[in-house]
Residue, then its C-alpha position, 0 to 999 in steps of 0.5 A: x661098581x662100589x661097595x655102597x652099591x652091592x646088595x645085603x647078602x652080594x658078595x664082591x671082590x676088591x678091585x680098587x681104593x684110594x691111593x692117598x688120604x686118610x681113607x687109603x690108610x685106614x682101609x689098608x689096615x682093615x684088610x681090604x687090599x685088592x683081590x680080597x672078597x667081601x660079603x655086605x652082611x647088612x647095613x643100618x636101619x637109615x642105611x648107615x653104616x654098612x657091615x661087611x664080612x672080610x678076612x673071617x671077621x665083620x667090619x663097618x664102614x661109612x657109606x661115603x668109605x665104602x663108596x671109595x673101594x671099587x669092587x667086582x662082583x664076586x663068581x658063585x665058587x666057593x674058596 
């Protein structure tokens, strides 16, 4: 599954984002390194772009960025 894919209010954790390109950089700086959880807070009326909560702080991302990270549903624990 993708991050494009999750539900509003899904939380995920990352498994997986493209090892080269620009997006590899930009999604590494932002903090969305493998085994990071995420939440998707909303998304915009048309669908993008797409507001998830990640390391204490929100972040938006494209639709077609977010459809590069590959993530895993995230278990009911608390952290």
């Amino acid at each position: 599954m993708n991050l494009a894919q999750l539900s509003v209010g899904a939380s995920a954790t990352v498994r997986a984002y493209p090892q080269a390109g620009p997006a590899f950089t930009r999604l590494r700086e932002m903090g969305l390194l493998p085994g990071t959880r995420i939440t998707l807070v909303r998304t915009a009326p048309l669908g993008d772009p797409l507001e998830i909560q990640v390391r204490g702080y929100r972040l938006s991302l494209r639709k077609s960025e977010a459809a590069l990270v590959e993530v895993a549903a995230a278990a009911d624990t608390a952290e």
